[in-house]
N, C-alpha and C positions, 0 to 999 in steps of 0.2 A: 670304918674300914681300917684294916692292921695288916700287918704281911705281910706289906711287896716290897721287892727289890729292886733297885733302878744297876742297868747294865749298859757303860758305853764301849764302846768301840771305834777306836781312833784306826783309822784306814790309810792306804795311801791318798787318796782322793774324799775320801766320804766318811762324815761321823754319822755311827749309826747306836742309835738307843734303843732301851727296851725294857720293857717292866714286867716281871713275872712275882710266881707265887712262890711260894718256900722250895716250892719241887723243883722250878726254873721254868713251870709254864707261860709261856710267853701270853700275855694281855694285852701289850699292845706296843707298839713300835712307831719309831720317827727316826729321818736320816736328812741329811744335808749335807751339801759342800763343805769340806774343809777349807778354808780361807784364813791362812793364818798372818796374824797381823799385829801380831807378839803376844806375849806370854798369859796377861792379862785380860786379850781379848779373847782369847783363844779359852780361858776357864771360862768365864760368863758364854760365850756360842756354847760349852758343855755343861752347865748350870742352865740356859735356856733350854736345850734339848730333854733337859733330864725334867723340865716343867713340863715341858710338852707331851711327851707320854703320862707322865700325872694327869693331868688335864684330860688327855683322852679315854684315861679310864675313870673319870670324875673321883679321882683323888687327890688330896692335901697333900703336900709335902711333909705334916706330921705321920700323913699313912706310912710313908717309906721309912724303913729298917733301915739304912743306908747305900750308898752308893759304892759299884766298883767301876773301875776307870781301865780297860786295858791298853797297851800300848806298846810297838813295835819297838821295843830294847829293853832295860835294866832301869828297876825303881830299886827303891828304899826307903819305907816309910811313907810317909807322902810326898817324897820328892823323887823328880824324876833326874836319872844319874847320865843315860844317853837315849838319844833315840834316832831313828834311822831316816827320816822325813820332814823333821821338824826341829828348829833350834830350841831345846828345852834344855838342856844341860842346867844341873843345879837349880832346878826350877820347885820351890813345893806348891805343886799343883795343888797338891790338898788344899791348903791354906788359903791360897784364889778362890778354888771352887767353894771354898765354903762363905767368902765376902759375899759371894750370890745366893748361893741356896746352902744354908747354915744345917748339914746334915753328914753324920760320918762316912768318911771318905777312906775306898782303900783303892792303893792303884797296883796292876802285874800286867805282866807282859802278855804279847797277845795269843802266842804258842798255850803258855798257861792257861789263861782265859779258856782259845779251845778246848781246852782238853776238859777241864772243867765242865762247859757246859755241853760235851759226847759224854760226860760221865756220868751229868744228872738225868740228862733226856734222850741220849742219843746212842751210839753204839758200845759205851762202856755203862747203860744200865743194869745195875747189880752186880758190879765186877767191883774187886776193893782194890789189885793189883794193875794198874793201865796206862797204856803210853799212848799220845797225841802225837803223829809227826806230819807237821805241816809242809809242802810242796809248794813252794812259792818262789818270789825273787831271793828266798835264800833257804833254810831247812832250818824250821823251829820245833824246836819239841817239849812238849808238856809231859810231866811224870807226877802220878798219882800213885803211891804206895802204901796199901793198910787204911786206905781211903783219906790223906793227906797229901795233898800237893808239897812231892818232894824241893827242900828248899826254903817252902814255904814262902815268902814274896822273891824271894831269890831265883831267878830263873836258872831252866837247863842250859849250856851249848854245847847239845850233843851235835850239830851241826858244824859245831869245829870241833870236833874229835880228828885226828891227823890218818886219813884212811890211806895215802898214800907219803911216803916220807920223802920232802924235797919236790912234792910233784908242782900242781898249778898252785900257784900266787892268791890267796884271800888277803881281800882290804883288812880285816883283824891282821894280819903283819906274817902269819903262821903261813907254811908248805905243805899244800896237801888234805885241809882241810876237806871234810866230808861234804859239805854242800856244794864248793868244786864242782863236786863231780854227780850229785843226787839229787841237786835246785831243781825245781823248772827252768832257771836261768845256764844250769851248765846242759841241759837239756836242748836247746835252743842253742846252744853254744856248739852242742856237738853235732847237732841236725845240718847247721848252716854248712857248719865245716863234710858231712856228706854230702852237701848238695855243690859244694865245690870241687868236690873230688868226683861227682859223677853225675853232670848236669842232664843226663837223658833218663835221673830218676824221676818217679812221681812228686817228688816233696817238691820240685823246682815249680812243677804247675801249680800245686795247691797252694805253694808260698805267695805266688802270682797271683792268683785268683784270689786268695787271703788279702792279699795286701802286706805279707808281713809273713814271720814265723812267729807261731806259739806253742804252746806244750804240749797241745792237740794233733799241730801236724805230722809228728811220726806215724804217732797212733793211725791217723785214718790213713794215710800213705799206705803203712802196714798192712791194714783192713782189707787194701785193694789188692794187697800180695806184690807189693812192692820189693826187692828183695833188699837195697840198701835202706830204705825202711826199717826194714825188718830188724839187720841188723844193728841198728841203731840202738831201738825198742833191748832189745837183748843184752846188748851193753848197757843200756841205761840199769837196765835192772839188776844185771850184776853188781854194779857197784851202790843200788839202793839195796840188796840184800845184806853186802857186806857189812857195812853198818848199821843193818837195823839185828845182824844177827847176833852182831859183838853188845850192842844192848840188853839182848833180850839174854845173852851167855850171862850177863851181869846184875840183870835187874830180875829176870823169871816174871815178866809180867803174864797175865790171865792171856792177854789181850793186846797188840798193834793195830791203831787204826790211823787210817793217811788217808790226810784234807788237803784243798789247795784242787787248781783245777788240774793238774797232771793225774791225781787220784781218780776222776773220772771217766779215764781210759776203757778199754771195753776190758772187760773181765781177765779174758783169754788171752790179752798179750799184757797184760801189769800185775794183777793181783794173783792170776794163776802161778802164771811161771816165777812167782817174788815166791808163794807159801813151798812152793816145790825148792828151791833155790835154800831161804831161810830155814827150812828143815834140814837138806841135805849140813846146815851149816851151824846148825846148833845143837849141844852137848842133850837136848830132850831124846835128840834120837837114839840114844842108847836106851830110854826108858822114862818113864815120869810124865809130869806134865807137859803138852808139848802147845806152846801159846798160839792162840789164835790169828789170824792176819785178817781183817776186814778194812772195810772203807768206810769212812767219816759220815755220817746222817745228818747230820744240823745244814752244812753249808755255811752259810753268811751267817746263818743264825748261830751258831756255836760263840764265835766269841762275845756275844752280847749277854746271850745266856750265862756264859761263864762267869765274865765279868760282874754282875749279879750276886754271885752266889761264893764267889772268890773266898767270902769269908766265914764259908763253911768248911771248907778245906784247907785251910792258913791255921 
């Protein structure tokens, strides 16, 4: 047995693995707690997991082609430069993981990873031009151009691109960055802040009933025809247009598709009124190509997939 790929995925909570075929068919999967307990330990728990889907597909670690490692911030090489959950600074991961399981090691972030693995299996199959933008505690994005991962282990942050100048405060030190205001997290940011300004909306009960706000509760608020809901939803979208239209003025990708669970909003209040929005806002509509807007397929599995196959597009 020859051909497979071992794919990890470093989470906020959970490492998840996975072994696929040259295409990024996934054969078989393992995940566990992240428990980290320095630098060391933390290569062997991904060295053990990457045994373990071998294992379950009764394969040797001579089967695997090598390993890619994704992970939430900026590598280089085999070392990881920051990351957003875990003290790894100046750490070569590589070189760890390989004390354990002696097999080539590449590591990218975990936006990239996505994008990667929607480009092998998922909604950017057969497109050579494609962007990833992840929806989460902060906005990642993956750029595949001419069918290489622009950058190459270099990631995007088109997520700090400066959408508003002087506006809200980002931990990167900059005003006005874009995820501000198009995270899940400035999502939830700006829900809470309607549900202050007008406590006899629906979001105050479902926050209630929830236990909490997530990225989901405008959206159903909405659903119900809530009207500061609604408005939310609206604004939120304007300003994820904004920035995905000045990308796409830039890059002309085939293809936008957005992961992360805010993505999974109903149709008709995220993705409709975004492609209606990003059209009115970009240079295609005078003529030309005008890029697609869809939603992410993989799910959890994207960056594991990606991760895999990282070093087919590097």
């Amino acid at each position: 047995m020859s051909g497979f790929f071992i794919g990890i995925d470093v989470g906020g909570t959970n490492l998840k693995a996975g072994l696929t075929d040259e295409t990024g068919r996934l054969l078989a999967a393992a995940r566990r707690p992240l428990d980290f307990r320095g630098a060391e330990a933390f290569a062997a728990d991904l060295a053990d997991l990457a045994a373990e889907v071998l294992s379950a597909a009764g394969a040797a670690p001579g089967d695997a082609e090598g390993v890619g490692i994704g992970l939430p911030g900026a590598v280089s090489g085999g070392e990881v430069l920051y990351t957003t959950n875990i003290p790894l600074e100046r750490t070569d991961l590589a070189a760890l993981f390989r004390r354990r399981l002696d097999l080539p090691v590449l590591l990218g972030n975990d936006a990239d990873c996505a994008a990667v693995g929607e480009y092998f299996q998922g909604a950017g199959r057969g497109l050579r031009d494609f962007v990833v933008l992840t929806l989460g505690t902060g906005l990642g994005a993956g750029i595949i151009l001419d069918g290489r991962l622009r950058g190459g282990e270099s990631s995007s942050e088109a997520g700090h691109m400066v959408l508003h100048a002087g506006g809200e405060p980002c931990p990167c030190g900059r005003m006005g960055c874009w995820e501000q205001y198009a995270s899940a997290t400035a999502l939830i940011r700006r829900t809470e802040a309607a549900m202050a300004a007008h406590p006899e909306s629906a979001l105050c009960r479902l926050a209630e009933e929830a236990g909490g706000v997530d990225g989901r509760t405008p959206f159903l608020a909405a659903e119900a025809g809530d009207e500061t809901a609604l408005a939310v939803c609206r604004a939120y979208v304007e300003e994820l247009a904004e920035g995905t239209a000045s990308l796409i003025n830039i890059l002309r990708p085939e293809a936008v598709a957005f992961g992360g669970g805010v993505a999974g909003a109903p149709e008709h209040l995220l993705l409709e009124p975004l492609r209606r929005r990003v059209g009115a806002l970009c240079f295609s509509r005078h003529g030309g190509r005008a890029t697609r807007i869809l939603r992410a397929e993989l799910g959890n599995d994207a960056g594991v997939i990606g991760a895999a196959l990282l070093g087919r597009v590097i």
